[in-house]
N, C-alpha and C positions, 0 to 999 in steps of 0.2 A: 504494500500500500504506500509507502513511503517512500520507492523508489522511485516513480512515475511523480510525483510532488518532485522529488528530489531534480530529476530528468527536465521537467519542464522549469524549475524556476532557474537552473543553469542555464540552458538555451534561448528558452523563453523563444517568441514571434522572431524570424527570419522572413523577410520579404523577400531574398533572392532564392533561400530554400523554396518557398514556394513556387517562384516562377518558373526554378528547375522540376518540381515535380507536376507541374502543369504544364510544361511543352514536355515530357517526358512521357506522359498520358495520352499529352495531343496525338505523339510520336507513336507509341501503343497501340491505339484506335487506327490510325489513320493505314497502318502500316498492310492490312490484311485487306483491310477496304482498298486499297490501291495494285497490290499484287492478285486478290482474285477480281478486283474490275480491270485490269489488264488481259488478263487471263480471257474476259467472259468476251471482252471487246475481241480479243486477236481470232476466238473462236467464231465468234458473230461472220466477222469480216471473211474468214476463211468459207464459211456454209453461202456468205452468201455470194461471192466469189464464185464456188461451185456450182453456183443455182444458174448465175449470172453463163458460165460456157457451157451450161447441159441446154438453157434458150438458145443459145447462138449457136451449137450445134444440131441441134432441131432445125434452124432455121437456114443454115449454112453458109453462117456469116463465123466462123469459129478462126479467131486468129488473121497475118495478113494474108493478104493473097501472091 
């Protein structure tokens, strides 16, 4: 009980500690959101790519001439 008393009246409020564990969270969050929306895009772009020459082959416009 007395160590946590103890703990906070040594350190007490740090405004720079906090801003480090606030971009550090931002960093955390943002991290996974970024690598699987990367991810969802490159695959997006790949199907629709392939959608885009299976038309133009049908149509027989696939590539130049």
């Amino acid at each position: 009980m007395t160590l946590p008393v103890l703990l906070v009246m040594l350190h007490g409020d740090d405004p720079r500690m906090d801003l480090l564990y606030f971009w550090a969270a931002v960093l955390l969050a943002l991290t996974p959101v970024l690598i699987f929306g990367g991810i969802g895009v490159w695959v997006a772009r790949m199907i629709w790519k392939e959608q885009r020459g299976a038309r133009n082959a049908e149509r027989g416009t696939e590539g130049p001439a």
